[in-house]
N, C-alpha and C positions, 0 to 999 in steps of 0.2 A: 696755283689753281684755286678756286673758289668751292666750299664744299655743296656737296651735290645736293636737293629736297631728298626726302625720300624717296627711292624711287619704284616701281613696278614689283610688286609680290615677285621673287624670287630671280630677277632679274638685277647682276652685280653691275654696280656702276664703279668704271673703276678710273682712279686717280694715277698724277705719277706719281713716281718716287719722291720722298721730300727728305731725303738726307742733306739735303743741300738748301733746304729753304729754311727762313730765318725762323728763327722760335718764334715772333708774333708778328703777323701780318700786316700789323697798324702801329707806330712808333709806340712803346711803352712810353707813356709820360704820367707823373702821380703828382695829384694834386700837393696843395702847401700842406692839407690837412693830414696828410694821412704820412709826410714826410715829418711833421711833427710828432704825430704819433709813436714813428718809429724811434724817436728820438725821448720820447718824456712817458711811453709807456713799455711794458715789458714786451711790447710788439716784436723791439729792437732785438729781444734777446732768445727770441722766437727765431728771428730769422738766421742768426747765427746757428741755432739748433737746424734747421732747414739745410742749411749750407752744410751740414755735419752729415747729415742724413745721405743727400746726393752726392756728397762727394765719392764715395766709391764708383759710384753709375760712372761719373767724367774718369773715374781710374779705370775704369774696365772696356768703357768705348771709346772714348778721345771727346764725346759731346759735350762740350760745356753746358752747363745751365744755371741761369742765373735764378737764385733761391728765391729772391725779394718778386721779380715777375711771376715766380710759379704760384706764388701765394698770394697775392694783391693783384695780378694780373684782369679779374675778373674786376675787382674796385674800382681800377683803372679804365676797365674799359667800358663800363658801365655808369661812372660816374658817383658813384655810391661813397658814402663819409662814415667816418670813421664810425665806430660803434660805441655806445653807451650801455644801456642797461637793456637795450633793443639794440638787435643786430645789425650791423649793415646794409643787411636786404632789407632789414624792415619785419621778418615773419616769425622772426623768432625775440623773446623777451624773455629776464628774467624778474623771479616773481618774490616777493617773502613771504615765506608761509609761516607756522606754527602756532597751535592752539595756548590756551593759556597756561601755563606751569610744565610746559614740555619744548627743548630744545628747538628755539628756529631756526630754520634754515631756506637756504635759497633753491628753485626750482626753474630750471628752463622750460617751455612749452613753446612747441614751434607749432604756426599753424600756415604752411607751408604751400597747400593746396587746397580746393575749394571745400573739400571734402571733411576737415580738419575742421574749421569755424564753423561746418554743420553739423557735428557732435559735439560740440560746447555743454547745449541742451542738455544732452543724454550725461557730459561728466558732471556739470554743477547741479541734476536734478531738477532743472527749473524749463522752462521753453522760452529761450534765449534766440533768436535771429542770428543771422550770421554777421549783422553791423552789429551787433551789443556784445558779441562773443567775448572780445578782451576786458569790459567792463563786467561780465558775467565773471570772467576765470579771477581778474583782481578783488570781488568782493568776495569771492566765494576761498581762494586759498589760504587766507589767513585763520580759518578755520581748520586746516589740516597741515599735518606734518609734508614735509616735501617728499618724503619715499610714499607716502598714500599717493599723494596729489601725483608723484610720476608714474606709480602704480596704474590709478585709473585712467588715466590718460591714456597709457600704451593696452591698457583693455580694449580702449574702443580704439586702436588703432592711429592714437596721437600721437607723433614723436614729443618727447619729455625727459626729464634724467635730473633728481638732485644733484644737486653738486659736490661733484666729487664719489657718485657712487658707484663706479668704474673705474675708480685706480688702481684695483690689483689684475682688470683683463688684461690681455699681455699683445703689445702690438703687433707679433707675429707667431704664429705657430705653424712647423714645417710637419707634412704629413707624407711620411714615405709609404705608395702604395705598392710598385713594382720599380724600385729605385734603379739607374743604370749610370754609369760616367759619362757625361759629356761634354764639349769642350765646349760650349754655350756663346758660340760666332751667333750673333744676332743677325749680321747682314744676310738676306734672302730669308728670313724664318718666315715663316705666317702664322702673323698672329690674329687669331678672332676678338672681337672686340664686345663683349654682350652689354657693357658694360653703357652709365645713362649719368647725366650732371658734368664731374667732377673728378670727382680722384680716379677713377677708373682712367675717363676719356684722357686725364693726365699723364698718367702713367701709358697708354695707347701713345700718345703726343711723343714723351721721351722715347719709346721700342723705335719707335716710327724713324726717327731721328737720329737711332742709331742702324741704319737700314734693313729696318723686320717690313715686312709686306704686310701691311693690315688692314684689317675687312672689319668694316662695320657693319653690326647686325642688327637691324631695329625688327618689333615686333608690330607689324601693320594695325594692331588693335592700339597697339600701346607705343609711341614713338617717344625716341627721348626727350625728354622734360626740360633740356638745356633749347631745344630748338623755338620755344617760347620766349625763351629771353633775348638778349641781346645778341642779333646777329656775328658780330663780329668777336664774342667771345666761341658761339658754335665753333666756326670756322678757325680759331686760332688753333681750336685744340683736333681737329680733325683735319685739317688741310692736310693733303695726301694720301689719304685713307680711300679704297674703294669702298662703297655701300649695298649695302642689300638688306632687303625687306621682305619678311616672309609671315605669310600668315599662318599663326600656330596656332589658330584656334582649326586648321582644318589637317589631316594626317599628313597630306603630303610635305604642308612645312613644315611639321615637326623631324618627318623623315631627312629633308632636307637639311636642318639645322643638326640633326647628330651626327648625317655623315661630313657636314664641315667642322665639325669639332674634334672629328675623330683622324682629320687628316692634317690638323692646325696640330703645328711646333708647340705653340702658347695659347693657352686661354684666358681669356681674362672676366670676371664675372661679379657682377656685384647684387645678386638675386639673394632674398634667403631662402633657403636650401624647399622648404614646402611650394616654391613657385619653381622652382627646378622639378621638383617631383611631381606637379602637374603636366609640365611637358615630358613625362619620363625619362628624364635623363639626371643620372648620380655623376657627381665629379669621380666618386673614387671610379667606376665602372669604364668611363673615358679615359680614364688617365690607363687604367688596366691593360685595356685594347691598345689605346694608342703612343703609350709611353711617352707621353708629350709633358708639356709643367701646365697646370693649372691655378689662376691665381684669382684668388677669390679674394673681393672686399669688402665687407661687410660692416655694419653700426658694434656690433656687439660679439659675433664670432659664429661658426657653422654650427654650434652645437654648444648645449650647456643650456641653462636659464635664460640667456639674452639670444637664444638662435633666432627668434619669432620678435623677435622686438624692433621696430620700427627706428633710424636714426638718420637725423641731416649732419650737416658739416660743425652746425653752432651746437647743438644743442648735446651733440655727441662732445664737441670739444668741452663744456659745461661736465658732461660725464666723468670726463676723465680729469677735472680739476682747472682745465687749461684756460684760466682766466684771468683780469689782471686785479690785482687788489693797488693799486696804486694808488687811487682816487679816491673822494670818500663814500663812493655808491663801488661795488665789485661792477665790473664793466668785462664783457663779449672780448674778446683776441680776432684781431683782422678781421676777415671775412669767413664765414664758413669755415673755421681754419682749421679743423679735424679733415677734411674734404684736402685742400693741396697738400698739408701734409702726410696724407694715408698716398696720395699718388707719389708722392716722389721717392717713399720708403716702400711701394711696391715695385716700380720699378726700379730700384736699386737691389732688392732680392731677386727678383728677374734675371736683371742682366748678371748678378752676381752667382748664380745658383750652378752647380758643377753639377748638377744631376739634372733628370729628367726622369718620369713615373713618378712624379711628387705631386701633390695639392700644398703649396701656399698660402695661407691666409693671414687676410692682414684685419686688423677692427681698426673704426674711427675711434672709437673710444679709448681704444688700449694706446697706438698710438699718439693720443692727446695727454694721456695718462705719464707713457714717457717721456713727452717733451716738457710737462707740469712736473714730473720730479727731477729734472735738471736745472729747473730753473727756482725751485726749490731748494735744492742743493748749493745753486749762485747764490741766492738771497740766504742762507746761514754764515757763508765765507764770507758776503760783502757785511753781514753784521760782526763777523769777529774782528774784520781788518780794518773795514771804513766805517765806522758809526755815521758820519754825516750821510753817506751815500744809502746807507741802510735807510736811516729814516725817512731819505725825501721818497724811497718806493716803496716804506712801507705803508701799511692802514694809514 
């Protein structure tokens, strides 16, 4: 089945079953670039980490999934090459900063949406357009340390993160609010899907696959931000999904939207928590009433100093360390690659969770964090054992 436009304020459009339809709609085929990649950058040892991650998912349902499609899948079908010191997509870059007689360091700045490049101005102080913006931010950040320049950025609502300064968020933290035992058969659940992009819609894709019933929810003011891009990545990761559209800037959608949450097995959700508490609705309060699992994705985590902080897939991956030093510039990991790797590790707690009345939550950043100190941990073995192999991936 082909997935649906958005369709009529509160009106469900509904899909079949897709336990039986292929993980992507359109042959996976990866270009020469990006298989070299795999092969001459720490890409390779990423995807092993990947394969690490889902494998309990394929132990608990029977669904195989191939780790290398879940995470290059979009590159592939988008056509996008490998990554440099600018990402994949193109929106996000890293930068060097550092004033004189004080430690430089590297900083991500993603400028992702239109909205991003027209506060350039307001970060570097100057009245910059939105064509000059990355000329603006490269003359202007070598004047400052990378935790200011991420600092300011995420003031005015820019995603940004020196590197490496979310290696100790933790990639998942379990919140028991009214916990109960349950034997966690996915087949027939329904799961709501609030979820926009990327790791959410992924993790939706795997539930779906292991046969959960799942309703996609977009918000009529605000619809997801993958439905811009390339059609046939929308669709790979929602095929089977029913949709519904409700508009919550008026009460009866919002009425509408709690009583489906409160009747949904799963929820899946990737808001931060202050745009939850404008529609009034709290996870812990849902999960209360409904005894269901809740699982929230977020850049940074529901709470603490990063609850309000703005993150994509690259520049969170940046956060958490998850880059390659191989080369002689530090260079971006896959694509967005905090983004499939937060979906496959949430849906691997999903499926794997023996309780219900919990909230879930998973960070891009934490999980980028753990997949950067595993592969940290390879590259000290591979310098105790193979000196040759150490050197050709190190600096």
């Amino acid at each position: 089945p082909t997935t649906p436009a958005a369709c009529a304020p509160g009106a469900i459009r509904r899909a079949s079953p897709h336990r039986n339809l292929p993980s992507v709609g359109a042959p996976f085929v990866l270009s020469r670039s990006w298989r070299t990649a795999v092969t001459t950058t720490a890409l390779g040892s990423v995807l092993e980490a990947a394969e690490r991650l889902v494998a309990p998912f394929t132990a608990r349902t029977g669904v195989r999934v191939d780790a290398m499609e879940a995470v290059l899948g979009r590159a592939a079908i988008a056509g996008l090459r490998p990554p440099s010191s600018v990402s994949a997509g193109g929106s996000c870059r890293l930068l060097l900063c550092g004033r004189d007689g004080e430690q430089r360091g590297l900083v991500a700045i993603n400028l992702a949406r239109a909205e991003d490049a027209e506060a350039v101005g307001a970060i570097v102080g100057d009245d910059v357009s939105p064509g000059d913006a990355w000329a603006a931010l490269t003359a202007w950040v070598p004047q400052e340390t990378a935790g200011a320049v991420a600092t300011r950025c995420q003031l005015l609502g820019v995603p940004a993160a020196a590197l490496g300064a979310a290696a100790d968020v933790p990639a998942l933290r379990v919140q028991r609010v009214a916990p109960r035992e349950h034997e966690n058969d996915l087949a027939g659940s329904r799961v709501v899907d609030l979820t926009s992009m990327w790791a959410g819609p992924l993790c939706a894709h795997l539930l779906g696959r292991a046969g959960a019933e799942v309703v996609k929810v977009e918000s009529a003011q605000r619809p997801d931000g993958a439905r811009r891009g390339p059609k046939a990545f929308f669709e790979w990761l929602h095929q089977g999904h029913a949709n519904l559209t409700l508009d919550l800037h008026q009460p009866a959608g919002r009425h509408e939207l709690r009583a489906l949450l409160e009747e949904a097995d799963i929820v899946l959700e990737s808001s931060r928590p202050r745009a939850l508490r404008q529609w009034g609705i709290a996870a812990e309060d849902v999960v209360r009433r409904s005894g269901g699992l809740w699982v929230s994705i977020t850049g940074y985590g529901r709470s603490g100093p990063g609850a309000d902080l703005v993150a994509f897939g690259d520049d969170a991956g940046v956060a958490g360390g998850l880059v390659d030093h191989r080369a002689e510039e530090v260079r971006f990991l896959g694509d967005a690659i905090a983004d499939p790797l937060s979906g496959l590790l949430a849906a691997t707690a999903a499926a794997g969770s023996t309780e219900r009345g919990v909230v879930l939550e998973v960070t891009l950043a934490g999980v980028a964090a753990t997949v950067a100190a595993g592969l940290a941990t390879e590259m000290t073995a591979a310098t105790a054992t193979d000196p040759v192999r150490a050197e050709s991936a190190g600096d």
